[in-house]
N, CA, C and O atoms as CSV, one atom per row, in Angstrom:
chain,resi,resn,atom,element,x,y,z
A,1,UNK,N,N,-9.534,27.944,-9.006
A,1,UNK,CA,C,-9.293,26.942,-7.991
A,1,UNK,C,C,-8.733,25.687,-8.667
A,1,UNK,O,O,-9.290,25.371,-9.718
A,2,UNK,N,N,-7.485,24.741,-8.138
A,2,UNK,CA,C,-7.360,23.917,-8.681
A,2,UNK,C,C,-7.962,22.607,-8.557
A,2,UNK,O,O,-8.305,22.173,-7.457
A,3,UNK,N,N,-8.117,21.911,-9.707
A,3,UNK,CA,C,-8.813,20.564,-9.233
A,3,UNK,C,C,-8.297,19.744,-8.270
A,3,UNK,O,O,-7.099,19.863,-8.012
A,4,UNK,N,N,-9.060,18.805,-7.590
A,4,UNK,CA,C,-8.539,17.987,-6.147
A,4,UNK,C,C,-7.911,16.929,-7.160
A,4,UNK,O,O,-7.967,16.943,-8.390
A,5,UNK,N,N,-7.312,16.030,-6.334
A,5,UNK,CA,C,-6.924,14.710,-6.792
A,5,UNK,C,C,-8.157,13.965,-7.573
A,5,UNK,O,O,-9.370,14.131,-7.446
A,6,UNK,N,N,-7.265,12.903,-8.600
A,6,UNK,CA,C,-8.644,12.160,-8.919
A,6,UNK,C,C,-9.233,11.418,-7.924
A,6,UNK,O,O,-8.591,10.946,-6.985
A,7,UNK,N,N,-10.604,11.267,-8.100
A,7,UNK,CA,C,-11.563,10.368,-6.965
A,7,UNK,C,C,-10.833,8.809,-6.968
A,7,UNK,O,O,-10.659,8.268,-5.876
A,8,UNK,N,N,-10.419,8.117,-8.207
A,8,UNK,CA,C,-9.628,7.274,-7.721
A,8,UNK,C,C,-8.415,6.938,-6.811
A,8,UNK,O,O,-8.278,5.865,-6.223
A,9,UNK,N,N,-7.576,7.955,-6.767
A,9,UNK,CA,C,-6.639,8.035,-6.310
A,9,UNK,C,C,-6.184,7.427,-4.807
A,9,UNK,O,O,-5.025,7.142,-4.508
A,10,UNK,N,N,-7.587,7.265,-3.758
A,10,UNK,CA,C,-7.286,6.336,-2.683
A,10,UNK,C,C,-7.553,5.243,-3.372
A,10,UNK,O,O,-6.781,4.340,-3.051
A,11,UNK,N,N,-8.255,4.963,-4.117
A,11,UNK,CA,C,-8.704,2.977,-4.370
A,11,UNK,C,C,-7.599,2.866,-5.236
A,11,UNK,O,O,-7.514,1.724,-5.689
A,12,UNK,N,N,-6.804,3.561,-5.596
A,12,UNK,CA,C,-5.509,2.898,-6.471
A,12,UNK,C,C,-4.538,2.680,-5.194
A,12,UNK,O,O,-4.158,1.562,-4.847
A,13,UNK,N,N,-4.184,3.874,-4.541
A,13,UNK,CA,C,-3.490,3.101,-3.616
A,13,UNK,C,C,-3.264,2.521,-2.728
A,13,UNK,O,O,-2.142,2.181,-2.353
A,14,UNK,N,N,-4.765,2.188,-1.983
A,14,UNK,CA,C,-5.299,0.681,-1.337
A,14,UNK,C,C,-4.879,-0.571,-2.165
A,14,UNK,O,O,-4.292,-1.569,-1.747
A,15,UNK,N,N,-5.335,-0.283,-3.515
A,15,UNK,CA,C,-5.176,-1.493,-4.144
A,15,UNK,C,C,-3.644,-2.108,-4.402
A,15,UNK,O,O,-3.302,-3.281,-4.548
A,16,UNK,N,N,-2.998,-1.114,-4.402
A,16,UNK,CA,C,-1.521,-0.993,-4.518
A,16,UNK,C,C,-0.649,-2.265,-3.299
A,16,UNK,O,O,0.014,-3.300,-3.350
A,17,UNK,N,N,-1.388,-1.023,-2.005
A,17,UNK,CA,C,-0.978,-1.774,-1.269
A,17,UNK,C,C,-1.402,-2.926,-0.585
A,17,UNK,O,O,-0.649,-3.404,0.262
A,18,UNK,N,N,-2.268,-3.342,-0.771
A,18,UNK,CA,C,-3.079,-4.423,-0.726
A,18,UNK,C,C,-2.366,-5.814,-1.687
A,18,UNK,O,O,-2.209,-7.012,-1.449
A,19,UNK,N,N,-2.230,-5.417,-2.205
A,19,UNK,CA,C,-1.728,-6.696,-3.522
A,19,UNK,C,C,-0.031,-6.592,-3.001
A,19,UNK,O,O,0.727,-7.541,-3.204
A,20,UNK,N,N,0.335,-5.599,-2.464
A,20,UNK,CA,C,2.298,-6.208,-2.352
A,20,UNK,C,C,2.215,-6.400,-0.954
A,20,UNK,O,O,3.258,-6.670,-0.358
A,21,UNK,N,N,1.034,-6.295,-0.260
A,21,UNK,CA,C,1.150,-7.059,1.226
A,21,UNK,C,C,0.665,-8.352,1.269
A,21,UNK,O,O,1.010,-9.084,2.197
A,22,UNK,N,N,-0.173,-8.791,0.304
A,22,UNK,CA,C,-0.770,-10.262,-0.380
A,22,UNK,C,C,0.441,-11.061,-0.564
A,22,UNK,O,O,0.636,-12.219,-0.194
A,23,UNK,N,N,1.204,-10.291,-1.175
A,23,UNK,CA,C,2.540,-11.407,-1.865
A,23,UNK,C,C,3.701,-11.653,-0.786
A,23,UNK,O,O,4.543,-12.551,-0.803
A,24,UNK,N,N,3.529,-10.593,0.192
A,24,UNK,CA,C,4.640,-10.607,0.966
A,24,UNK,C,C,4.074,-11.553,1.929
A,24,UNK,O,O,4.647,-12.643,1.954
A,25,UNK,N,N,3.154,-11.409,2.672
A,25,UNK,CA,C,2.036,-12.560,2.910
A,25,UNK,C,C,2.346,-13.995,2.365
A,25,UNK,O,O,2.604,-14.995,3.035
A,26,UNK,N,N,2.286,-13.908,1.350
A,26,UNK,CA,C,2.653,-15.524,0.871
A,26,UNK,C,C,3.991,-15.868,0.710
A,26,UNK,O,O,4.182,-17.084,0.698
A,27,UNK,N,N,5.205,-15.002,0.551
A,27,UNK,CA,C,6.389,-15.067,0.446
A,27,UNK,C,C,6.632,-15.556,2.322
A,27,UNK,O,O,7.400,-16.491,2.548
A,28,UNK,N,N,6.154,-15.077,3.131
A,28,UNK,CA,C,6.804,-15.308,4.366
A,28,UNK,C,C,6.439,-16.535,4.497
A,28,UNK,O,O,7.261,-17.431,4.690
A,29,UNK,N,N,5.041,-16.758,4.402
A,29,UNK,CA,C,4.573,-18.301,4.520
A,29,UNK,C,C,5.136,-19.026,4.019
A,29,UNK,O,O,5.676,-19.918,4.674
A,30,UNK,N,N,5.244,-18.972,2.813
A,30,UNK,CA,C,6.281,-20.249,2.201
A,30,UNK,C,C,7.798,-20.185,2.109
A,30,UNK,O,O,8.485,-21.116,1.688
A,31,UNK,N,N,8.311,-18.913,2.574
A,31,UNK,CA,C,9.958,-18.961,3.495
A,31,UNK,C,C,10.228,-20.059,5.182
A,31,UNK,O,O,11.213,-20.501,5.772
A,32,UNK,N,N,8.508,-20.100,5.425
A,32,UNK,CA,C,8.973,-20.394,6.817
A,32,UNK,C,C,8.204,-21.527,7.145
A,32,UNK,O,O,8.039,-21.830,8.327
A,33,UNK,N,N,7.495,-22.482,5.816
A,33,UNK,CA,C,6.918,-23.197,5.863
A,33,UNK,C,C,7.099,-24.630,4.787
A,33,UNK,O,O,6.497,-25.700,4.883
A,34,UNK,N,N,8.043,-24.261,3.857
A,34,UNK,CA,C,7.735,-25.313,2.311
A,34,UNK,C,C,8.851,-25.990,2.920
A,34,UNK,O,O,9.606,-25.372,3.670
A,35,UNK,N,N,9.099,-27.830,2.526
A,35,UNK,CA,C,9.954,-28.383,3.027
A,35,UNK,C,C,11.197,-28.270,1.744
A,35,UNK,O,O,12.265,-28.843,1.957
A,36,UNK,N,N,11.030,-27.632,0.635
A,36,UNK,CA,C,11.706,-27.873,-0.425
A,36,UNK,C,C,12.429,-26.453,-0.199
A,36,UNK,O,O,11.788,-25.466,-0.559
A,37,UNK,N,N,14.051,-26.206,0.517
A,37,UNK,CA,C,14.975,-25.155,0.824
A,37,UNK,C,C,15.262,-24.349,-0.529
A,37,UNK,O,O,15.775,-23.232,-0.458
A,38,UNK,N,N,14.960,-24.869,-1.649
A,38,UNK,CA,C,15.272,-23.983,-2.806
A,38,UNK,C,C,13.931,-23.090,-2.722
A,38,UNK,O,O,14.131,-21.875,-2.711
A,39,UNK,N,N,12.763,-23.470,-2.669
A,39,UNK,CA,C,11.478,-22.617,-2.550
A,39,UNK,C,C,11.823,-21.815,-1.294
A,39,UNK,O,O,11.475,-20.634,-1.262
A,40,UNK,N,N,12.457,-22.333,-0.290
A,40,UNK,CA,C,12.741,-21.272,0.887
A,40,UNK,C,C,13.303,-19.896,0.612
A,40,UNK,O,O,12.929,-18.730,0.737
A,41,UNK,N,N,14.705,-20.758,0.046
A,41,UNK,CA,C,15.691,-19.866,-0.561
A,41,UNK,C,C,14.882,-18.290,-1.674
A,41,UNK,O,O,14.859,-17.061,-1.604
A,42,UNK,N,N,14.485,-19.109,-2.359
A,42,UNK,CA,C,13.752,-18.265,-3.382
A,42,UNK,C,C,12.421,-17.144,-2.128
A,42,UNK,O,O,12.422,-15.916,-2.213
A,43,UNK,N,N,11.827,-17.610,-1.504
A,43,UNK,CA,C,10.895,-16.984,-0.821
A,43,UNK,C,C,11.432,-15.788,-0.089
A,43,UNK,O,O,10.832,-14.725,0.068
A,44,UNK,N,N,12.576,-16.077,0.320
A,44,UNK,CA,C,13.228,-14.856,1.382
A,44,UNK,C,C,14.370,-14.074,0.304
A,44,UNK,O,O,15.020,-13.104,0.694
A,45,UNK,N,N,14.500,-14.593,-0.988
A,45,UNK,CA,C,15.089,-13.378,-1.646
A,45,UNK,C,C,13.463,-12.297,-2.146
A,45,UNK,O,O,13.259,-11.109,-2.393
A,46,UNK,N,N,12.780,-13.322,-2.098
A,46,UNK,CA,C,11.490,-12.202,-2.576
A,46,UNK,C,C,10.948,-11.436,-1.207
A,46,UNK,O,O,11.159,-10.258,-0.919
A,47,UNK,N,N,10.506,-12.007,-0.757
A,47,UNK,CA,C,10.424,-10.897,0.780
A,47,UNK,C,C,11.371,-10.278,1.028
A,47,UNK,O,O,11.024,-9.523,1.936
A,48,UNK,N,N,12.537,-10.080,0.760
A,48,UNK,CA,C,13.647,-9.338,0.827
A,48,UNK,C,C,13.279,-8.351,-0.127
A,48,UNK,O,O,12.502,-7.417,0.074
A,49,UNK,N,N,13.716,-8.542,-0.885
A,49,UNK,CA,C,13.008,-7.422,-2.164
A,49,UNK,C,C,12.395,-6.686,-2.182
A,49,UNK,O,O,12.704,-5.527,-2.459
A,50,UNK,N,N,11.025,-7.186,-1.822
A,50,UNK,CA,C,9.370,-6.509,-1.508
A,50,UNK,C,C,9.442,-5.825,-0.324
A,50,UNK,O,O,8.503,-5.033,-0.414
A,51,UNK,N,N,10.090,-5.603,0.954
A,51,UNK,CA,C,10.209,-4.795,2.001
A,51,UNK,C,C,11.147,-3.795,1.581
A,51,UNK,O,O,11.203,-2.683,2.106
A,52,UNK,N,N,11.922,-4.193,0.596
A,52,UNK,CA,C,12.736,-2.880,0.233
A,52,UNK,C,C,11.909,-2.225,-0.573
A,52,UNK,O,O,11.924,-0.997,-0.481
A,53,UNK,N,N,11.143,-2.753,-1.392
A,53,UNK,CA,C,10.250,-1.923,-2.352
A,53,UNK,C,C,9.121,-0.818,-1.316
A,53,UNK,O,O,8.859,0.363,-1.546
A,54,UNK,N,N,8.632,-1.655,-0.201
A,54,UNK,CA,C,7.722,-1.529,0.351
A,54,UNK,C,C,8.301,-0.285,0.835
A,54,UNK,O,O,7.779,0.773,0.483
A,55,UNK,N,N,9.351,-0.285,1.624
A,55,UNK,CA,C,10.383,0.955,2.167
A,55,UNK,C,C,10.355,1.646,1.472
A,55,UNK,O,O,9.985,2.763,1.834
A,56,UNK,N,N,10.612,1.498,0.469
A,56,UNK,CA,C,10.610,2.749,-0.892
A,56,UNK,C,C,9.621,3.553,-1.123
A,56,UNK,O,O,9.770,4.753,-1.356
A,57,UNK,N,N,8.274,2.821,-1.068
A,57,UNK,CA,C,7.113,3.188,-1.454
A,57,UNK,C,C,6.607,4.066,-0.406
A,57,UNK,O,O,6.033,5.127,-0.650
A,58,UNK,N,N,6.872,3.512,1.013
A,58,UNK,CA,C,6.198,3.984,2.623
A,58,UNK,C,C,7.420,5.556,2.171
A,58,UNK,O,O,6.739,6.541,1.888
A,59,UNK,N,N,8.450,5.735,2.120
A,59,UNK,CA,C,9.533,6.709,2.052
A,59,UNK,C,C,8.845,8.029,0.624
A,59,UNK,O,O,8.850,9.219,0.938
A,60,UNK,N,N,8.618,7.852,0.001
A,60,UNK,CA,C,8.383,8.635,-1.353
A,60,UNK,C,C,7.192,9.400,-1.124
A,60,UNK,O,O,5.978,9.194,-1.102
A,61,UNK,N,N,8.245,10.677,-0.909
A,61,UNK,CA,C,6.835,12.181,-0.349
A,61,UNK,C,C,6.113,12.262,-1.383
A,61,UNK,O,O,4.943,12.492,-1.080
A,62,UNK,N,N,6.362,12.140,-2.899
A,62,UNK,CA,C,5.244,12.178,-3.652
A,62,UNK,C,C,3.565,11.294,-3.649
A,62,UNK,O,O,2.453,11.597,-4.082
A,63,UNK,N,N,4.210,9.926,-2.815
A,63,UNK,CA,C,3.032,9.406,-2.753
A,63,UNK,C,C,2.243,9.738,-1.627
A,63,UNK,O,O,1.012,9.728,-1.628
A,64,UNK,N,N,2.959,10.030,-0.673
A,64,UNK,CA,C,2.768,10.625,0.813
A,64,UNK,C,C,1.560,12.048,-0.043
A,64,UNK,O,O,0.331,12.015,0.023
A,65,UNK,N,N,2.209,12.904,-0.609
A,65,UNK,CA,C,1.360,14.099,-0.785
A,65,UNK,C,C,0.335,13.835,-1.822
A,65,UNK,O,O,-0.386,14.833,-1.831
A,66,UNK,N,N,0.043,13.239,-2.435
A,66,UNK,CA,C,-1.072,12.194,-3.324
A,66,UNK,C,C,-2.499,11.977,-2.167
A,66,UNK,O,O,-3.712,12.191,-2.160
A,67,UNK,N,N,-1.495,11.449,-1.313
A,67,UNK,CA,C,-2.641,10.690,-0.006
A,67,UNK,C,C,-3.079,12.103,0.690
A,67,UNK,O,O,-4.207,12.562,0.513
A,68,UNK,N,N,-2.110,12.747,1.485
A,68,UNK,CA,C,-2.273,14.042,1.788
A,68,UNK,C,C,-3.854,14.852,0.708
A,68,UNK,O,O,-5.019,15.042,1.056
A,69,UNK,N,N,-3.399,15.033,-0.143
A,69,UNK,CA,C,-4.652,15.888,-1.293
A,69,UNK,C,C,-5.500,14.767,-1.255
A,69,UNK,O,O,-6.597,15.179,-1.629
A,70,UNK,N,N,-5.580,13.408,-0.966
A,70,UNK,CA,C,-6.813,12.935,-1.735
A,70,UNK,C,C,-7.380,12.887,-0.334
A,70,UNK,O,O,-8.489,12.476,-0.675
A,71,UNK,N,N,-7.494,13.017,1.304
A,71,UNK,CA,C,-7.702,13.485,2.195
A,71,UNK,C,C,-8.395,14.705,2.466
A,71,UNK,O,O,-9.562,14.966,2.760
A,72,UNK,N,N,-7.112,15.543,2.245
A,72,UNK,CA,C,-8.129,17.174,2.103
A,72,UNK,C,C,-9.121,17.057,1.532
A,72,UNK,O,O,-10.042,17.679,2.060
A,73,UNK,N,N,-9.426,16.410,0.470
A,73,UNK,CA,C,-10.335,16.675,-0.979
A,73,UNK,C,C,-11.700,15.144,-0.174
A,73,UNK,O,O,-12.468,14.494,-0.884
A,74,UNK,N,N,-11.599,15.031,0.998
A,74,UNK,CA,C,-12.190,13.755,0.805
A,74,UNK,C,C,-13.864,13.718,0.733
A,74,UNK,O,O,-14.585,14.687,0.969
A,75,UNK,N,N,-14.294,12.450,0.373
A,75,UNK,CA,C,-16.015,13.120,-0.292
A,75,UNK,C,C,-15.942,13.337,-1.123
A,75,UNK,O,O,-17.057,13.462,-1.630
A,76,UNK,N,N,-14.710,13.616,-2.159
A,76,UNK,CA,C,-15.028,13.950,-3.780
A,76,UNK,C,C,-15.105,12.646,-4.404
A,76,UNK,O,O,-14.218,11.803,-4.538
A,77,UNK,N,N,-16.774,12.618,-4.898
A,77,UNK,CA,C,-16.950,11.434,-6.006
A,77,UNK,C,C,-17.687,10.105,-4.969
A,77,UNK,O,O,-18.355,9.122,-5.288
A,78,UNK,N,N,-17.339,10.475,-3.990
A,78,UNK,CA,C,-17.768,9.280,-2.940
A,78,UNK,C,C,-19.251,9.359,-2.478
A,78,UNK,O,O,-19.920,10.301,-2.903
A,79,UNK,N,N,-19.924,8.282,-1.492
A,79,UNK,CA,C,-21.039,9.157,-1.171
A,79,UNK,C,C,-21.475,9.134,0.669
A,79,UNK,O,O,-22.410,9.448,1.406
A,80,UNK,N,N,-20.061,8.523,0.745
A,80,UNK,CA,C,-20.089,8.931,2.294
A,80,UNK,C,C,-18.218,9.513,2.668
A,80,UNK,O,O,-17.223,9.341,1.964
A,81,UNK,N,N,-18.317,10.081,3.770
A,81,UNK,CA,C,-16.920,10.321,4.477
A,81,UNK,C,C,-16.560,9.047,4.717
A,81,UNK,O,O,-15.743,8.758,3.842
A,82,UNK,N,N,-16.711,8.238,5.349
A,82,UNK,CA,C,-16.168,7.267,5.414
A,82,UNK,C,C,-15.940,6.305,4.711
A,82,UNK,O,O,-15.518,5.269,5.223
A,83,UNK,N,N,-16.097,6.376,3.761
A,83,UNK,CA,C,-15.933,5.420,2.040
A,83,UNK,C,C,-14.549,5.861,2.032
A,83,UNK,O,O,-13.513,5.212,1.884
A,84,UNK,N,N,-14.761,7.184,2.236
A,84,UNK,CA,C,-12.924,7.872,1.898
A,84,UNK,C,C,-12.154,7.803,2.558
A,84,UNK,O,O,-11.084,7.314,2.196
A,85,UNK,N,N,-12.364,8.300,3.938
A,85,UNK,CA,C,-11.748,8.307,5.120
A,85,UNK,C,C,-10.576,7.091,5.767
A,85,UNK,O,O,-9.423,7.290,6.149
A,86,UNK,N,N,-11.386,5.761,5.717
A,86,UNK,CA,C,-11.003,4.797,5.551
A,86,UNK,C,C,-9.890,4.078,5.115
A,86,UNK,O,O,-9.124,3.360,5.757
A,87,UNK,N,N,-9.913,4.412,3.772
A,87,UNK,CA,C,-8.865,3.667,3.365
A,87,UNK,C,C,-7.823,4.451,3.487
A,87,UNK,O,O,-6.832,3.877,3.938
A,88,UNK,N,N,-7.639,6.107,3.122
A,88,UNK,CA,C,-7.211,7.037,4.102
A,88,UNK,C,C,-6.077,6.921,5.174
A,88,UNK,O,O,-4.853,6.954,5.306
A,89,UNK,N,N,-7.006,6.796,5.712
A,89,UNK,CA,C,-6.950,6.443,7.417
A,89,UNK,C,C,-5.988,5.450,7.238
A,89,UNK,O,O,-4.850,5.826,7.519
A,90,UNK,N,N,-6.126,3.969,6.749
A,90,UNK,CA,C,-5.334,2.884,6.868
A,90,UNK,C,C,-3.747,3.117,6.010
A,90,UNK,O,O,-2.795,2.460,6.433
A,91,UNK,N,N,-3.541,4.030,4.859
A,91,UNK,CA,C,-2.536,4.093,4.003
A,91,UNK,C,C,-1.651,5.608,4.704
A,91,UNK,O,O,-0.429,5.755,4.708
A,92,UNK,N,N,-2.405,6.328,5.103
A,92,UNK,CA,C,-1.520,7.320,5.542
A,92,UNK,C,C,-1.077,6.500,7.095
A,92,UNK,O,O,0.119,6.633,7.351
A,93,UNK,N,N,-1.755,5.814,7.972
A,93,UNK,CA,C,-0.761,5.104,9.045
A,93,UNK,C,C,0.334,4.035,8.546
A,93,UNK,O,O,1.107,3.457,9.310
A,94,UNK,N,N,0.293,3.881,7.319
A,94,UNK,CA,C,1.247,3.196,6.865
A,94,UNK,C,C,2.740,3.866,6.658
A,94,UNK,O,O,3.878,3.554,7.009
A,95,UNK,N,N,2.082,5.070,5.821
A,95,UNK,CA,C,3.429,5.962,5.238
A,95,UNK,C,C,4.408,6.408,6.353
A,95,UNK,O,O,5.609,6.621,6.186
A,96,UNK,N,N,3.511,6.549,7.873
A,96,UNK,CA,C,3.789,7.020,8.905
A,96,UNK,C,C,4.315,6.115,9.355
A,96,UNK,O,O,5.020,6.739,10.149
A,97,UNK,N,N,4.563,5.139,9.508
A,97,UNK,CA,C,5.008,3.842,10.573
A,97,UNK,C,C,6.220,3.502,9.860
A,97,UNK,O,O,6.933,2.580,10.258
């Protein structure tokens, strides 16, 4: 039988996505908020960027099937379903949207 995904494998990519929705988060805020247009300027080439990355990332069946196996496999290493499920739940409606 082959081994499941590692048990980390959802908390890496929660954490993943968690931290480039943080920045994009602060990139919009200070595109649509700083009175200094060079910080603007600079803010919306980076939110520009980061939604293409983000696209990239939501697009790439390898990470898609990562999430997929660490699903099937869920409960491994955890000590409830919903420890796993969860974050799960929130990253595969991502890949999907």
């Amino acid at each position: 039988m082959a081994a499941g995904p590692s048990p980390g494998v959802v908390d890496d990519l929660d954490e993943v996505s968690d931290t480039i929705c943080a920045v994009v988060d602060v990139a919009e805020v200070c595109r649509n908020t700083h009175p200094d247009p060079r910080f603007v300027a600079a803010a919306e080439r980076a939110y520009i960027a980061l939604q293409g990355y983000v696209q990239t990332l939501n697009s790439n069946r390898g990470l898609y099937m990562a999430l997929v196996a660490a699903q099937e496999h869920c409960g491994y290493g955890r000590t409830t379903y919903w420890e796993c499920a969860s974050p799960t739940g929130i990253l595969n409606h991502r890949f999907l949207s």
